[in-house]
C-alpha positions as CSV (number, residue, x, y, z in Angstrom):
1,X,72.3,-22.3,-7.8
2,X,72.6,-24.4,-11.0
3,X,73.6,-24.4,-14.6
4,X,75.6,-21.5,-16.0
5,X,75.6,-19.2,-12.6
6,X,77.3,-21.8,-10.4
7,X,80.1,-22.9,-12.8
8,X,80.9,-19.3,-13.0
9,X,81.2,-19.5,-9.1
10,X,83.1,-22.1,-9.3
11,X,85.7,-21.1,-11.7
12,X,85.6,-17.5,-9.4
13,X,86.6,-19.6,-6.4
14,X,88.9,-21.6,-8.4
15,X,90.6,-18.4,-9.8
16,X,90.5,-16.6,-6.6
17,X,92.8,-19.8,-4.9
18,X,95.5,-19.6,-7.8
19,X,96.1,-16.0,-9.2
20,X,97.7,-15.7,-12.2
21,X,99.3,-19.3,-12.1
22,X,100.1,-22.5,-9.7
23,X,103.8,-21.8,-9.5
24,X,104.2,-25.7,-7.9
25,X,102.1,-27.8,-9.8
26,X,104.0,-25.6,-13.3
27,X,106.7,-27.6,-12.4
28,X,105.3,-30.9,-10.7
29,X,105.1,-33.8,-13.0
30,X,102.0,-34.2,-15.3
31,X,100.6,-37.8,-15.5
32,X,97.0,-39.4,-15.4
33,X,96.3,-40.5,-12.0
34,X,93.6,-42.1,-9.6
35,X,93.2,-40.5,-6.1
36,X,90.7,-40.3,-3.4
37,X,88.7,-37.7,-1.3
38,X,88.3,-39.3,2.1
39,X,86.6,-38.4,5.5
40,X,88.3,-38.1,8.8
41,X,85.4,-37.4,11.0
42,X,81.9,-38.7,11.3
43,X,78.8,-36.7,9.6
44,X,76.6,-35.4,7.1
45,X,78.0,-34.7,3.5
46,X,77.1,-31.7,1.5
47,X,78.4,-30.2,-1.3
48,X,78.6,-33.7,-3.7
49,X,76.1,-31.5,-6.3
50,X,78.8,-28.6,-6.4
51,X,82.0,-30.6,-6.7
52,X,80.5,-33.1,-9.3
53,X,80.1,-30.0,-11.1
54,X,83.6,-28.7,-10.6
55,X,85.3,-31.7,-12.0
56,X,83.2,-32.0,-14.9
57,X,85.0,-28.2,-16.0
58,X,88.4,-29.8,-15.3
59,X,88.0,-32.9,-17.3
60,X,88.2,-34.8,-14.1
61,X,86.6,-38.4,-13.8
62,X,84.5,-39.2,-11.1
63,X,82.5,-41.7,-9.0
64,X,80.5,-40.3,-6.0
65,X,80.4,-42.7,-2.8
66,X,78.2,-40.9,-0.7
67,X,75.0,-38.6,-2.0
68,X,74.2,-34.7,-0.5
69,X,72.8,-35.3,2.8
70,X,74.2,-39.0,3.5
71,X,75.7,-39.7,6.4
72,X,79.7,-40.4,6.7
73,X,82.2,-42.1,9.5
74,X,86.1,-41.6,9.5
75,X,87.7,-43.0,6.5
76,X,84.5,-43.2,4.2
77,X,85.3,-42.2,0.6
78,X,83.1,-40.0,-0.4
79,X,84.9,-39.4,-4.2
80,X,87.2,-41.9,-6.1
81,X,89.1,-39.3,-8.7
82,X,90.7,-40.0,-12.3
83,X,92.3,-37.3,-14.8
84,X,95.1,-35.2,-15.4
85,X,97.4,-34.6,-11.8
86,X,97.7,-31.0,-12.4
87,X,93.8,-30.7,-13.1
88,X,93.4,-32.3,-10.1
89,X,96.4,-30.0,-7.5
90,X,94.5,-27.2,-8.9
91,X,91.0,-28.1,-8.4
92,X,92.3,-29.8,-4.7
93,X,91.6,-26.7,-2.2
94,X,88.3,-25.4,-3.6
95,X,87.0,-28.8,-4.0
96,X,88.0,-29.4,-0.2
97,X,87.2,-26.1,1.3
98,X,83.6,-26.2,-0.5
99,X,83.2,-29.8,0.8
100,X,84.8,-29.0,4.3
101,X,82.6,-25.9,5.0
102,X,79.2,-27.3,3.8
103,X,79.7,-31.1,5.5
104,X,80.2,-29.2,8.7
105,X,77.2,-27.1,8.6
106,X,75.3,-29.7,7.8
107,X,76.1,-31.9,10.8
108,X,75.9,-29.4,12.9
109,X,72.5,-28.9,11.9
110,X,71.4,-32.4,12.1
111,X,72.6,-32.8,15.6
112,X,70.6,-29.6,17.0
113,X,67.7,-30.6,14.6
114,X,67.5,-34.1,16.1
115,X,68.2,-32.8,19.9
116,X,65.2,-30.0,19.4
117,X,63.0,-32.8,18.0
118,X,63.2,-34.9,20.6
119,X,61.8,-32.5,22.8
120,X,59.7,-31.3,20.4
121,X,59.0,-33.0,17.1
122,X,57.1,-30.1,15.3
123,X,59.9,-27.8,16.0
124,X,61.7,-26.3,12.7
125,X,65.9,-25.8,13.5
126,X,65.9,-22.5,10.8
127,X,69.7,-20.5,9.9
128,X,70.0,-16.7,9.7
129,X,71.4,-14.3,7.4
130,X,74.7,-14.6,9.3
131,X,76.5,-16.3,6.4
132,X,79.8,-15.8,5.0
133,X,79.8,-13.1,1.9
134,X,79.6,-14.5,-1.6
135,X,79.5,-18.2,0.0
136,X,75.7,-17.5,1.6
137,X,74.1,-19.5,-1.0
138,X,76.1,-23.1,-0.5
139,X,76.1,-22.4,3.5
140,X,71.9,-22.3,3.2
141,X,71.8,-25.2,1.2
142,X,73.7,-27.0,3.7
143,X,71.6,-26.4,6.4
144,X,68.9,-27.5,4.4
145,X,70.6,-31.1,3.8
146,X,71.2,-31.1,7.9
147,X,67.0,-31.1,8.0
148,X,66.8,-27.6,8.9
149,X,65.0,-24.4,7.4
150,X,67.1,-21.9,5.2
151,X,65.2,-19.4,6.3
152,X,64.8,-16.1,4.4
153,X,68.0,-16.9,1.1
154,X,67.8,-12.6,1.0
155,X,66.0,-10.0,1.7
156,X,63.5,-10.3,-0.9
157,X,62.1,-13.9,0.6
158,X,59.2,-12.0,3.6
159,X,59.2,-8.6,4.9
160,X,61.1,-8.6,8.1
161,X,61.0,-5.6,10.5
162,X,64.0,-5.8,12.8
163,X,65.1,-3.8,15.5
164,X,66.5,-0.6,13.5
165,X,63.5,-0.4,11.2
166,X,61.3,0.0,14.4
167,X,63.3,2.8,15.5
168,X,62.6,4.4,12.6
169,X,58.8,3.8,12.4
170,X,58.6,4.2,16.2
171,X,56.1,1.7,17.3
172,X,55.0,-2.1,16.2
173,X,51.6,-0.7,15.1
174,X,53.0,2.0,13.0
175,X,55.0,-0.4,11.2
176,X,53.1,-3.4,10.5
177,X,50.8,-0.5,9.4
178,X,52.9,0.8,6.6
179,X,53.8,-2.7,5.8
180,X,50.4,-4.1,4.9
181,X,50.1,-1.1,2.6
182,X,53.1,-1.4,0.9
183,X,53.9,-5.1,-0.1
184,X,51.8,-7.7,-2.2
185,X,49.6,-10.1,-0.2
186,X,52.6,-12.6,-1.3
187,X,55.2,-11.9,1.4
188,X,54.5,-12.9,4.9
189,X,55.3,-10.2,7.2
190,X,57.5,-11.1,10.5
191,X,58.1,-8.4,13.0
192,X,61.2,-8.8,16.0
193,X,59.9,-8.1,19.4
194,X,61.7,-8.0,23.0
195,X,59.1,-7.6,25.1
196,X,55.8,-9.9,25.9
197,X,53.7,-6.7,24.9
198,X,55.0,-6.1,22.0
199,X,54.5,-9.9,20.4
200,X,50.9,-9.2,21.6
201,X,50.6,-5.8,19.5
202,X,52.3,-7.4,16.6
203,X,50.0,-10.4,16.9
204,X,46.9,-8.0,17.0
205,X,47.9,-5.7,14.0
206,X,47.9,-9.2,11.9
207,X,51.9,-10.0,12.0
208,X,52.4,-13.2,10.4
209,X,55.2,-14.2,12.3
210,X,56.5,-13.0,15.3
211,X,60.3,-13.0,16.2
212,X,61.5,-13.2,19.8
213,X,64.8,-11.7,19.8
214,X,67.1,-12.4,22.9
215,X,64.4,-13.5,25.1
216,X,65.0,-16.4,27.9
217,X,63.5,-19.3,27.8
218,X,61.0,-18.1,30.7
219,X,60.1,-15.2,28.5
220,X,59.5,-17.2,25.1
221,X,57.2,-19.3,27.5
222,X,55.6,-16.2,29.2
223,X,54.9,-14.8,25.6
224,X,53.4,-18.0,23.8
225,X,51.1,-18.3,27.4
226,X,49.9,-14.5,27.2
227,X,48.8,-15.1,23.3
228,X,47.2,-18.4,23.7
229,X,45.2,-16.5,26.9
230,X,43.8,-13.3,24.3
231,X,43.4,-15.7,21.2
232,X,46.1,-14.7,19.4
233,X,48.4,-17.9,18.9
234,X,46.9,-19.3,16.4
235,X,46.6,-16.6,13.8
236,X,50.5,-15.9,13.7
237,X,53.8,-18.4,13.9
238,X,56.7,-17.6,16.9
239,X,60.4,-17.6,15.9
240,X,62.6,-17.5,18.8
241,X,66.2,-16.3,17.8
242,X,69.0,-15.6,20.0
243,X,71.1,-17.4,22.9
244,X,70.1,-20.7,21.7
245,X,72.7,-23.7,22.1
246,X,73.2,-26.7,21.7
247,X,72.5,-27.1,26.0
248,X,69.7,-25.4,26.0
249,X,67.8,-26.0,22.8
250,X,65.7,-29.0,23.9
251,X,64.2,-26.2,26.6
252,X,63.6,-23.5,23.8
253,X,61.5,-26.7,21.8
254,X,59.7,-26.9,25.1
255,X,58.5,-23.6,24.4
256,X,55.5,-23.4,22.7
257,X,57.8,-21.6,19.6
258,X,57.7,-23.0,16.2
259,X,60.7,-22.1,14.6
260,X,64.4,-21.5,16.2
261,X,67.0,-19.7,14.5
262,X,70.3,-19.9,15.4
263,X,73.5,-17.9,13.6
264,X,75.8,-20.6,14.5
265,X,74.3,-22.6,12.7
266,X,76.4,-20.8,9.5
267,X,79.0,-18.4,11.2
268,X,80.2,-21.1,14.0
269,X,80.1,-24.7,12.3
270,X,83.3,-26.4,12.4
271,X,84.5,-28.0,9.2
272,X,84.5,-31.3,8.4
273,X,88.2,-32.8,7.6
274,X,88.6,-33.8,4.7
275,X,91.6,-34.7,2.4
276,X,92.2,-35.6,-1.1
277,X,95.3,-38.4,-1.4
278,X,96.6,-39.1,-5.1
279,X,97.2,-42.9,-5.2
């Protein structure tokens, strides 16, 4: 998101945080000032892009320490800050909370990215679609600057047949059928299996990708082995989603999978702390 579409965003966000006014900073005294944004914990930064943007709508001078994707330890400056004070108290929470969110998904990220690829160096770390709403699009991009995969960025990207579109058709073959037919020779097709069988149907009625939803590590293992054994393993790539953590990851690389997703990646990241101190 660049351009015209994410300073709108912005300004949203912005809007959203102080309603019809800033009652506080009304009556706070106005003056040019120098402050700093500063880390308290040690990490990977996101977010720079998006608040460089922000200050540049509120007139507010910058310098950027540290670049998207750099790495940070407790009191690193990642902004030194110039411009009008009450510019500044206004743009303070959404500049933070963007900066907070992101930074903490993307050192999440890194640490199960470089856990998995230690046990497995062609492994991908990918997110899900379990974002926040309306904040999907900065949470993606900062998995992308903790070196993992955004995965589908909506539902647009691939065709993906989950469990409640299966119901529906009623069988793998039925499904990936009606697929084929229906969408261009552009989108992959991935289909979510349980079961062994299944990921062998999908792989013979030309799924692209196979997602292995919920199973253990034993069965991920089981299911790679029984597709390599009927020739099937190379014509399609294995996703394993589900019950992956940070304790067992390194075992789910072990696999045989290619990609892992993992929701927590987005919906359980803690945020980075962050403050912004007017000098």
């Amino acid at each position: 998101m660049r351009g015209k579409q994410l300073e709108e965003k912005l300004l949203e966000m912005v809007y959203q945080d102080t309603g019809v006014s800033d009652i506080t900073t009304s009556f706070t005294p106005e003056k040019t000032v120098k402050a700093e944004i500063i880390v308290k914990d040690s990490g990977i930064v996101s977010g720079v892009y998006e608040l460089s943007v922000l200050f540049k709508l509120f007139g507010i001078g910058y310098v950027c320490k540290v670049p998207d994707g750099g790495k940070v330890r407790k009191s690193d400056k990642i902004f030194l800050l110039q411009g009008n004070s009450r510019d500044i108290l206004i743009a303070e929470r959404t500049a933070l909370n963007i900066l907070s969110r992101m930074s903490g998904i993307s050192t999440l990220t890194r640490l199960f990215v470089d856990k998995a690829s230690k046990a497995n160096p062609k492994i991908r770390i990918a997110a899900t679609r379990k974002t926040t709403p309306s904040f999907g699009f900065f949470e993606k991009k900062a998995v992308g600057l903790g070196g993992g995969d955004t995965h589908r960025l909506g539902l647009g990207d691939e065709v993906l047949i989950k469990d409640n579109h299966l119901r529906l058709f009623g069988s793998v073959r039925e499904a990936l059928k009606k697929a084929k037919h229906e969408t261009s020779f552009a989108h992959k097709i991935e289909i979510e299996v349980t079961r062994p069988e299944d990921a062998l149907e999908a792989a013979a009625c030309g799924a692209d990708i196979i997602l292995l939803d919920n199973m253990t590590v034993a069965g991920v293992r089981k299911t790679v082995s029984l597709l390599e054994k009927k020739g099937l393993r190379d014509n399609v790539l294995i996703e394993a989603s589900g019950g992956i953590t940070f304790e067992n990851v390194a075992e789910y690389a072990k696999t045989g999978a290619d990609i892992l997703s993992i929701g927590r990646l987005t919906h359980s990241a803690p945020a980075m702390d962050i403050s912004l101190e007017i000098l």
